[in-house]
C-alpha positions as CSV (number, residue, x, y, z in Angstrom):
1,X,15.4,-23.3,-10.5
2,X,12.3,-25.5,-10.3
3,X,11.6,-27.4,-7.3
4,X,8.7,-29.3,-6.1
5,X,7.4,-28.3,-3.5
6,X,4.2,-31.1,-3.2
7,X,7.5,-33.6,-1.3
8,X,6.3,-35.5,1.7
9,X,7.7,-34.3,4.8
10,X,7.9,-36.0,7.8
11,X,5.7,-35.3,11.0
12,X,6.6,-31.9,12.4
13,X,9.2,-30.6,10.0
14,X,9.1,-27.9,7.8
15,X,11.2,-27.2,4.3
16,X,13.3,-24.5,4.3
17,X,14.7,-22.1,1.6
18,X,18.7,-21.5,3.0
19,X,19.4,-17.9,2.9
20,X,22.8,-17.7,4.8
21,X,25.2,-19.6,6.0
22,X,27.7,-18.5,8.8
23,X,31.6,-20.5,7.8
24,X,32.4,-21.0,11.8
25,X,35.8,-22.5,12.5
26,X,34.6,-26.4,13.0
27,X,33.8,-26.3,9.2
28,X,37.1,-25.2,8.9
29,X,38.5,-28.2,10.6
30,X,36.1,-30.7,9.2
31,X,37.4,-29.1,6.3
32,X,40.9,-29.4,6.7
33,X,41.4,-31.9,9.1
34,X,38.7,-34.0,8.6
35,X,37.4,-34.5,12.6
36,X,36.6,-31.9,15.3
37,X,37.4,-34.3,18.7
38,X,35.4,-37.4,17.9
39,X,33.4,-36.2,15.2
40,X,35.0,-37.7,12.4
41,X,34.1,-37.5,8.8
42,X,34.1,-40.7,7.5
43,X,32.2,-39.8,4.4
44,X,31.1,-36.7,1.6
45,X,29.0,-34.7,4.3
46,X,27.5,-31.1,3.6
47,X,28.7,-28.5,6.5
48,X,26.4,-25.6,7.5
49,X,25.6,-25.3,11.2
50,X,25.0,-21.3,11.1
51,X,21.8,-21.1,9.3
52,X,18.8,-19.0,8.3
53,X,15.9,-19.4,5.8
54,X,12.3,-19.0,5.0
55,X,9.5,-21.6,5.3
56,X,8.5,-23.0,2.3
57,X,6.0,-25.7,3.3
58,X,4.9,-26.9,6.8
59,X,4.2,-31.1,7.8
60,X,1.2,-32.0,10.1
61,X,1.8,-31.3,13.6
62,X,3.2,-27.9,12.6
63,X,1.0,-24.7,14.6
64,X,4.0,-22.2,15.2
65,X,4.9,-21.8,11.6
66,X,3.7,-21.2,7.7
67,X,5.1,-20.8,4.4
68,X,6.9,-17.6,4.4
69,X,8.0,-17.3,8.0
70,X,11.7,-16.4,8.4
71,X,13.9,-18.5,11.1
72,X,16.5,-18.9,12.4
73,X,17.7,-22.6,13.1
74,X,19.0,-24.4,15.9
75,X,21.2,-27.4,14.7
76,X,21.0,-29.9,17.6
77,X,17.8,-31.8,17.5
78,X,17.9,-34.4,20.2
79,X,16.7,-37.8,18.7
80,X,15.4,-39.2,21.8
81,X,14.3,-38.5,25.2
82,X,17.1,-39.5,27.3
83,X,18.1,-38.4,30.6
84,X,19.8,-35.7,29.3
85,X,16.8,-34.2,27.3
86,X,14.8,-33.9,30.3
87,X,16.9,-32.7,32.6
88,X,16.8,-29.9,30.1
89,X,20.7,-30.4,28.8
90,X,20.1,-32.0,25.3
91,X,23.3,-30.7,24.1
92,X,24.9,-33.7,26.1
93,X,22.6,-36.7,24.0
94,X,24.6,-38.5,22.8
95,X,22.2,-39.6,20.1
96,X,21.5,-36.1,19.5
97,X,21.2,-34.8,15.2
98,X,23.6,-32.0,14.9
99,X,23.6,-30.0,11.7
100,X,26.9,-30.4,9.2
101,X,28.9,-32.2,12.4
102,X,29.3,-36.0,11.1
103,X,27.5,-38.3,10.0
104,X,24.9,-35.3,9.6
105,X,24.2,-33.3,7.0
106,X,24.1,-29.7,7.7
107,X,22.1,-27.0,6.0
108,X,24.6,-25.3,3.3
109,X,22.5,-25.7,0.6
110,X,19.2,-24.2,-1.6
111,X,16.9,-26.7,0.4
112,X,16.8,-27.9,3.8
113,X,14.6,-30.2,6.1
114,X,14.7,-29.6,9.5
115,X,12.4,-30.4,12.9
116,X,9.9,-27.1,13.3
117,X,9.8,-27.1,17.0
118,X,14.3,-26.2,16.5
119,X,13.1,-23.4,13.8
120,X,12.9,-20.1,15.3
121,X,10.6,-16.9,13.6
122,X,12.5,-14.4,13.5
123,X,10.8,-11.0,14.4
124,X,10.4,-7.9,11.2
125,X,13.3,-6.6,12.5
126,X,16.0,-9.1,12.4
127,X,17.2,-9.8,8.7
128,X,17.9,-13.3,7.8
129,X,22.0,-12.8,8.3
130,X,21.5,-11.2,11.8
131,X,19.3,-15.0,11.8
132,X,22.4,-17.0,10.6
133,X,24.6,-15.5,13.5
134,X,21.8,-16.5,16.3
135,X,24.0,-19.5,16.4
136,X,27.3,-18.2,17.4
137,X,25.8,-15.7,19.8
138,X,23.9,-18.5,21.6
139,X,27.4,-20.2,21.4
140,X,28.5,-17.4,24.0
141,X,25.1,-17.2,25.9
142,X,25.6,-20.7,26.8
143,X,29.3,-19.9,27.9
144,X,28.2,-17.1,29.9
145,X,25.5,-19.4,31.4
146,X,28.6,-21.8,32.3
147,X,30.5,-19.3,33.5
148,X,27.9,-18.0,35.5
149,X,28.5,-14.5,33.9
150,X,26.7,-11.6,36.1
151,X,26.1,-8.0,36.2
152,X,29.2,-5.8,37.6
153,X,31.7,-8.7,37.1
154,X,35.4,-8.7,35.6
155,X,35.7,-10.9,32.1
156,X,38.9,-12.2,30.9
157,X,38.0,-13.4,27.0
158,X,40.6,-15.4,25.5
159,X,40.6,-15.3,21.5
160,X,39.0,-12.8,19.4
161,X,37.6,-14.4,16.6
162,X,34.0,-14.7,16.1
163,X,32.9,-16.8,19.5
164,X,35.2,-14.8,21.6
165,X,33.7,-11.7,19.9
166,X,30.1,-12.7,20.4
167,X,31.1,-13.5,24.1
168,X,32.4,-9.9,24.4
169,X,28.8,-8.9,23.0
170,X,26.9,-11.3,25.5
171,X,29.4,-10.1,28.2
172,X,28.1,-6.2,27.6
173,X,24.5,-7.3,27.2
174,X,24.7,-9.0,30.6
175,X,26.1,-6.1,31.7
176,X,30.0,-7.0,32.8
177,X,32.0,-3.9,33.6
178,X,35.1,-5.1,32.7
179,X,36.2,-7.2,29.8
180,X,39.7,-8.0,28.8
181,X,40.6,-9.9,25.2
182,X,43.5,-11.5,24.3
183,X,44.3,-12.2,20.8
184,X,47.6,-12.9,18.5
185,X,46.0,-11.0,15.6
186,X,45.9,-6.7,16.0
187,X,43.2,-6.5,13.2
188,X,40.8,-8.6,15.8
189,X,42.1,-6.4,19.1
190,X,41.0,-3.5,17.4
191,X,37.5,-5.0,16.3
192,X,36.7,-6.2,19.6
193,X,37.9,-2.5,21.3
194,X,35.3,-1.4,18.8
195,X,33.0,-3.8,19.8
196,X,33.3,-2.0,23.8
197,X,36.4,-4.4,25.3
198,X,37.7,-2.3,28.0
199,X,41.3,-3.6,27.4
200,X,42.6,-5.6,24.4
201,X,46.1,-7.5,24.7
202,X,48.4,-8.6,22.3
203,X,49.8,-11.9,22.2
204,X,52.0,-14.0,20.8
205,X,52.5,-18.2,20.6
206,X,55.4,-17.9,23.1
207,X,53.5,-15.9,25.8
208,X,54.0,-17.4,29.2
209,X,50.9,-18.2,30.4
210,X,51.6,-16.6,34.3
211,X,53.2,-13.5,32.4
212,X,49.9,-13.3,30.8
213,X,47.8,-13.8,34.0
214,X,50.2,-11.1,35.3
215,X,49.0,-8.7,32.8
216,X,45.4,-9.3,32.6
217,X,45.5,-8.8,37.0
218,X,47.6,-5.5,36.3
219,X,45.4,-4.2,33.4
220,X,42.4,-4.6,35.5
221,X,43.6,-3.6,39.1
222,X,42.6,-7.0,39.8
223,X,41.6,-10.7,39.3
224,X,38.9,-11.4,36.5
225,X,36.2,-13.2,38.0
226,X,35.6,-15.6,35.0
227,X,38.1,-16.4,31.9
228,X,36.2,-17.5,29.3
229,X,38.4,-19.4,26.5
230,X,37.4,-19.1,22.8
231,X,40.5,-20.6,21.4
232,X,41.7,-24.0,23.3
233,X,45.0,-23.0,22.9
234,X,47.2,-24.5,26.2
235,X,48.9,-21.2,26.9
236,X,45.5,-19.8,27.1
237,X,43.8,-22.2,28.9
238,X,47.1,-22.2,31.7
239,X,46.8,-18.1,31.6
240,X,43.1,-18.7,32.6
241,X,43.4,-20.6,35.8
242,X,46.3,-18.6,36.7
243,X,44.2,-15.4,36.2
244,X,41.0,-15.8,37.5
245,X,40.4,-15.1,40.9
246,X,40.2,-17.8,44.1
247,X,37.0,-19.5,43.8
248,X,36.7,-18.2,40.1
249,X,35.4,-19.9,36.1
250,X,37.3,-21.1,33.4
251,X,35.1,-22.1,31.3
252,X,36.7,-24.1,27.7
253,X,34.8,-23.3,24.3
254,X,37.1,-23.7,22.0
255,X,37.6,-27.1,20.2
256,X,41.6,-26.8,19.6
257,X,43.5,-29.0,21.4
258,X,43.0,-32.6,22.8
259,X,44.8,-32.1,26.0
260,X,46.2,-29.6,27.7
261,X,48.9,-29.0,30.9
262,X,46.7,-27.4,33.3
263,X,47.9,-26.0,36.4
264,X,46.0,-28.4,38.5
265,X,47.3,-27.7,41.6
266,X,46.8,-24.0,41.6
267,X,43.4,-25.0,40.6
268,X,42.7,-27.0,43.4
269,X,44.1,-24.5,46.0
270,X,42.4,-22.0,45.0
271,X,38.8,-23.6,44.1
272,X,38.9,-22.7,40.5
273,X,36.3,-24.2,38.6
274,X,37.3,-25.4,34.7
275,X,34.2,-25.8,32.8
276,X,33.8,-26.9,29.5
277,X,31.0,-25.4,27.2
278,X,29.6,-27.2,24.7
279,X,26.7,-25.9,22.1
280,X,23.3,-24.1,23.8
281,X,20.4,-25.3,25.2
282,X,17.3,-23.3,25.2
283,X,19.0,-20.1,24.1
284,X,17.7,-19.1,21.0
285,X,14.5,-17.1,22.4
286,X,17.0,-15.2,24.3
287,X,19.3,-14.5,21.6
288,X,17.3,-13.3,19.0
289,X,15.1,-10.9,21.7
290,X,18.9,-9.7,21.9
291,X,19.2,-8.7,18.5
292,X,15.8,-7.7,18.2
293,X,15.8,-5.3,20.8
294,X,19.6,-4.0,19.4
295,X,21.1,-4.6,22.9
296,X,23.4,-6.9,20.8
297,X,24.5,-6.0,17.5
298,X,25.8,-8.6,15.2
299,X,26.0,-7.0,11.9
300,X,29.4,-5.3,12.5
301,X,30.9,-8.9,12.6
302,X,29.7,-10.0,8.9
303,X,32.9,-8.9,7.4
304,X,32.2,-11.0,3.6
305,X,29.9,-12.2,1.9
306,X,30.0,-15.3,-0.9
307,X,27.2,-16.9,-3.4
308,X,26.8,-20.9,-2.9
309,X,28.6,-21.2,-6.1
310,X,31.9,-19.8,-4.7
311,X,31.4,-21.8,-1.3
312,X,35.4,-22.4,-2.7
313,X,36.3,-19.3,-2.0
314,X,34.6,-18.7,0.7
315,X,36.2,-21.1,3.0
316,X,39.6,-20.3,1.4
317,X,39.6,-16.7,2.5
318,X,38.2,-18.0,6.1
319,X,41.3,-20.5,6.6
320,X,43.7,-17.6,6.0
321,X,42.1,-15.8,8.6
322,X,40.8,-13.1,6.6
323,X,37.9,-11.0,8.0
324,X,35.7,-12.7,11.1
325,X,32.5,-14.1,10.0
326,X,32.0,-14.7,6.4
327,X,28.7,-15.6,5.4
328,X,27.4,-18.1,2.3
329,X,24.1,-16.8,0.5
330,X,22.3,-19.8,-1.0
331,X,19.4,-18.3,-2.7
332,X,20.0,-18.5,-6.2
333,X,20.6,-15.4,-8.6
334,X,19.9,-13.2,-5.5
335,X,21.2,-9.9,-5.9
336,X,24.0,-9.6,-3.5
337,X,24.9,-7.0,-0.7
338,X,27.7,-4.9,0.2
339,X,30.5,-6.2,2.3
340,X,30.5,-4.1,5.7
341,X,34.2,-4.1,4.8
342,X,32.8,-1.3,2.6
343,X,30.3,1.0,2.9
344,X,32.3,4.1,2.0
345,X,32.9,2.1,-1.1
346,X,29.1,1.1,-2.1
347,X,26.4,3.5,-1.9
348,X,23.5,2.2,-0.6
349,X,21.0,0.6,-3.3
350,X,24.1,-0.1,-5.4
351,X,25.3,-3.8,-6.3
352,X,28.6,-3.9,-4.5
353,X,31.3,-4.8,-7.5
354,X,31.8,-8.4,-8.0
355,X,35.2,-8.3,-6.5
356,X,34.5,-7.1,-3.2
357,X,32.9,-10.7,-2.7
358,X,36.1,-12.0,-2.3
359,X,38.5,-12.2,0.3
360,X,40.0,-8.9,0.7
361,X,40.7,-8.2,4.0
362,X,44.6,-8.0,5.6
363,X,45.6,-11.6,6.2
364,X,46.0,-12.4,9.9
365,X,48.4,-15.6,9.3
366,X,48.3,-16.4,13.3
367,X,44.5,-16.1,14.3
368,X,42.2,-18.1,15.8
369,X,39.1,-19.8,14.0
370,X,36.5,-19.4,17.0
């Protein structure tokens, strides 16, 4: 491919070269549905939220960063400095650029533009996919944040798709003795019991939400402290307040469901807290020191990986619920790795046969997208 690289860039950005793209379940919807909430797409918008790359070429203004850093990117920029930007919550400006949410272009593509100071370099020993999934984990860093996660406490995880898996992995870092994850898929259980859940429950969509608060108290000889919820299903969110203990956090990640019947009296009562959890702020550093020091291991989550060219595909075998995170390469004519669906399969330095890019994992018809 030739590309000029001799563009003008505006003051303190940089150009990137894409090298993977996380699918996350908000692509699915925009996808699908065509809105996430009150994002609506309301024209041809490229998605991409979950990105790394490498600089190519650095604007004035730019000390942190040269051409051939790798980063990791942070997709909110705030536009302006509004009351929320300096009370340090810029995930709440409203004017804010977010990357692939509408009207804004996101970075699932060869090339990308973005602000430097929201480009993070990523240390030797973090690879450029571990870089993709900064996002999601900072995704659950921020929920524990909101949650106000600490060491020693009892974690009720609803969902175990790829936030709620992340959150178990954020939940173990911060050190949480006791996790319990509920999910309607058994492929996903048994990933996030591998993953160090201390107790994994299946579910199904007529669970009573107080016969599932019932179980989470009896499986843990106790109350959870904090329910965090990484699906925005209703029955979920109910089980939640029902579980936690009096004075306890639930704190709402996913982006489901519009409204929802909660218990608000046995909220009140008791003084549980319902928190909602939207994006990061100022997580990235933290996140990729996680990686980087391998108290948090993300690689186990990549379960596929696509080409750009079969971007098709890709989200295809993601809206069946096939795998957990499945990750777009955008370089061009790059040789591409084994699956971690795999490795008895592919010998290492082998080129993993062309059909193990697609989507080949057991279907999990009921499953949830974060």
């Amino acid at each position: 491919m030739n590309m000029r690289l001799d563009w003008w860039l505006p003051l303190r950005d940089v150009l990137l070269k894409i090298n993977s793209v996380g699918i996350c379940g908000t692509d699915i919807h925009f996808w699908l549905e065509g809105k996430v909430g009150d994002f609506v797409v309301k024209k041809p918008i490229v998605l991409g939220h979950e990105a790394s790359g490498t600089v190519m070429k650095v604007s004035c203004g730019v000390s942190h960063l040269k051409a051939g850093d790798k980063v990791s990117i942070e997709p909110g920029v705030p536009r302006e400095n509004d009351d929320f930007v300096r009370i340090g919550r810029y995930n709440l400006s409203p004017t804010s650029f977010t990357s692939g949410f509408p009207p804004d272009d996101g970075a699932m593509c060869r090339f990308y533009v973005h602000k430097a100071n929201y480009c993070y370099k990523l240390p030797e020993c973090v690879t450029l996919e571990e870089g993709a999934l900064v996002e999601p984990l900072c995704v659950a860093l921020h929920a524990c944040h909101r949650g106000r996660v600490k060491v020693g406490q009892k974690v009720f995880i609803c969902g175990a798709g790829p936030i709620g898996l992340m959150t178990l992995l954020a939940c173990k870092a911060i050190g949480v003795t006791l996790t319990v994850v509920c999910d309607l898929c058994q492929d996903r259980l048994e990933k996030a019991k591998c993953l160090g859940a201390t107790i994994v429950l299946k579910v199904d969509k007529c669970t009573c939400p107080m016969e599932l608060a019932q179980k989470v108290k009896s499986s843990l000889c106790a109350m959870p402290d904090v329910c965090i919820d990484c699906t925005g299903a209703d029955t979920c969110i109910q089980a939640g307040v029902y579980a936690v203990k009096p004075g306890g956090i639930v704190v709402l990640v996913g982006l489901q469901c519009n409204t929802s019947n909660v218990p608000v009296l046995h909220a009140t009562v008791r003084e549980v807290d319902i928190r909602g959890s939207f994006k990061y702020t100022n997580t990235w550093p933290t996140a990729i020191a996680l990686i980087a020091s391998k108290k948090v291991d993300v690689k186990p989550l990549i379960t596929h990986r696509f080409p750009l060219e079969q971007a098709p595909e890709a989200f295809e075998c993601a809206k069946k619920g096939s795998g957990i995170k499945i990750l777009i390469n955008c370089e061009a004519q790059q040789q591409q790795q084994c699956p971690s669906l795999c490795p008895q399969l592919c010998p290492p330095q082998q080129q993993c046969p062309p059909q193990q890019n697609q989507c080949q994992t057991k279907q999990c018809p009921q499953h949830s997208f974060f």
